[in-house]
C-alpha positions as MATLAB code, in Angstrom:
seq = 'XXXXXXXXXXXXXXXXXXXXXXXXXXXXXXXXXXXXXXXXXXXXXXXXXXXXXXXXXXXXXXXXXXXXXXXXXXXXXXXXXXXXXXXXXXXXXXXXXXXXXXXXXXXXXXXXXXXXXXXXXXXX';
ca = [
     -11.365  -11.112    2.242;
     -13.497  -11.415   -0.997;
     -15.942  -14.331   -1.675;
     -15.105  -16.799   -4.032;
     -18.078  -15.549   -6.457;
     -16.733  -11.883   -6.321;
     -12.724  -13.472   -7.328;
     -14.280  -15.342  -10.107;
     -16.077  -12.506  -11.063;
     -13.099   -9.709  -10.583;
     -10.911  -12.202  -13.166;
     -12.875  -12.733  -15.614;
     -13.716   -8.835  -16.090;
      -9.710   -8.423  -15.750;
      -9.190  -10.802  -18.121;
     -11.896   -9.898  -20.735;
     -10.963   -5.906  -20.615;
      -7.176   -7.242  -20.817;
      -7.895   -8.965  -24.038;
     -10.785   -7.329  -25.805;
      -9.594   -4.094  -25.277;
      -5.812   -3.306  -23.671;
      -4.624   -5.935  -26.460;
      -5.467   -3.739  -29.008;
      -2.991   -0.884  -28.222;
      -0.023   -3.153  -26.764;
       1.163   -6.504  -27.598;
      -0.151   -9.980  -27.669;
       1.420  -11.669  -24.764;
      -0.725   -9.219  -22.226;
      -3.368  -11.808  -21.515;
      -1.084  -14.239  -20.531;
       0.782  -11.554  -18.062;
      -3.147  -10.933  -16.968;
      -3.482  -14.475  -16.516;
      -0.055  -15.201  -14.497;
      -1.689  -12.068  -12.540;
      -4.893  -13.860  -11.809;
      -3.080  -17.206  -10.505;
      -1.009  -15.576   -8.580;
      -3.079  -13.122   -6.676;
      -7.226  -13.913   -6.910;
      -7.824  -17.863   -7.625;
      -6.094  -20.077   -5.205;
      -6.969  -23.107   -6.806;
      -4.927  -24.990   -9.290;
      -7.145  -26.247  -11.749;
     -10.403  -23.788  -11.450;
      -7.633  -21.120  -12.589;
      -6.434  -22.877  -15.421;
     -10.267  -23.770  -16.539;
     -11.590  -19.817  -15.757;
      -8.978  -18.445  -17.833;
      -8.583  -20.915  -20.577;
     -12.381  -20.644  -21.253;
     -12.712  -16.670  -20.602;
      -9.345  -16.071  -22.887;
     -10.813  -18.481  -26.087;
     -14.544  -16.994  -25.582;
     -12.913  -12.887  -25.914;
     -10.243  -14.039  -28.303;
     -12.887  -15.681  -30.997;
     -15.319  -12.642  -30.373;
     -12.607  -10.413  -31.202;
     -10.940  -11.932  -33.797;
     -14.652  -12.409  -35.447;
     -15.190   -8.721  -34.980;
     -12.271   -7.356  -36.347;
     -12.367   -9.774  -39.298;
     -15.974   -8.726  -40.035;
     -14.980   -4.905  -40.552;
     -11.791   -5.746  -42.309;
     -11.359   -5.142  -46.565;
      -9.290   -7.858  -46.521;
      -9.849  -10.932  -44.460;
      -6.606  -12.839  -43.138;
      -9.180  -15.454  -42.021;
     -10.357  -16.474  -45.891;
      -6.789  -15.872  -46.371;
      -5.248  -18.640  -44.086;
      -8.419  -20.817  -44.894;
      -7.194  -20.719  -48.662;
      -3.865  -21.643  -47.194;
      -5.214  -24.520  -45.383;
      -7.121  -25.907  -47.961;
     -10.349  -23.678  -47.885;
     -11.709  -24.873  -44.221;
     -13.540  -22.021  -43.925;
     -13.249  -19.053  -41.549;
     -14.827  -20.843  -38.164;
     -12.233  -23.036  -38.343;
      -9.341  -20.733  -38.321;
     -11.194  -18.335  -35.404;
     -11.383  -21.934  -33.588;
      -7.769  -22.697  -33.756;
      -6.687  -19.423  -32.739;
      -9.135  -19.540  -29.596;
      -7.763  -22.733  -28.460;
      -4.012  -21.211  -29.207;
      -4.375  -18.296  -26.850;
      -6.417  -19.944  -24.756;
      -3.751  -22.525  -24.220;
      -1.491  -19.923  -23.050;
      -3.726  -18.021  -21.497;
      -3.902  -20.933  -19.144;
      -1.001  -22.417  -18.363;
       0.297  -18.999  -16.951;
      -2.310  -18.904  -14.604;
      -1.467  -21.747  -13.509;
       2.081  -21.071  -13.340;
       1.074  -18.139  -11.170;
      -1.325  -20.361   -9.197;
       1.775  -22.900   -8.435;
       4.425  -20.009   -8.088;
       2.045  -18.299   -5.417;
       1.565  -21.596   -3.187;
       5.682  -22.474   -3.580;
       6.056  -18.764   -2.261;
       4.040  -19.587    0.512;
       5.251  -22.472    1.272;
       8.272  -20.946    1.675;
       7.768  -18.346    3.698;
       5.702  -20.557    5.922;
       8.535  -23.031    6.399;
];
């Protein structure tokens, strides 16, 4: 029905609204429920959803969490960096990128193997 350019395309705009701005009014957890959505219904393939994702979730999460840090009168970034030993800021932004991008992930690709045992199912 679509091309494969135009699916790619469609979840990574899904995604990136999902996190950079829909995350903001309701909870956390919503990117991976975007994600699951993505696997399930617009990439078909295991491993290019669980790399599309991963990379579009840590890329919006860092931006955001750089943004909102920058504006903020007091910085939980600095804050956790103290905590950790003074790492610095990047560091922490980092960590959480790979965190929620980790998630992020692995439910598309939970929806990208749920879809294809569905199928197989109703196939058989």
């Amino acid at each position: 029905m679509f091309s494969l350019k135009i699916k790619f395309l469609l979840a990574i705009l899904l995604l990136s609204v999902t996190l950079l701005w829909l995350q903001t009014y309701t909870f956390w957890w919503v990117g991976a429920l975007c994600s699951f959505i993505i696997g399930f219904f617009l990439i078909q393939r295991n491993y290019t959803a669980l790399i599309l994702t991963s990379s579009t979730a840590a890329i919006c999460w860092i931006f955001k969490a750089y943004y909102q840090d920058y504006d903020a009168q007091v910085s939980i970034a600095v804050l956790l960096s103290d905590i950790f030993g003074g790492i610095g800021v990047l560091p922490v932004y980092i960590i959480t990128g790979l965190i929620i991008s980790s998630v992020c992930g692995l439910s598309a690709m939970a929806g990208n193997y749920l879809s294809r045992f569905i199928v197989d199912i109703v196939i058989k």
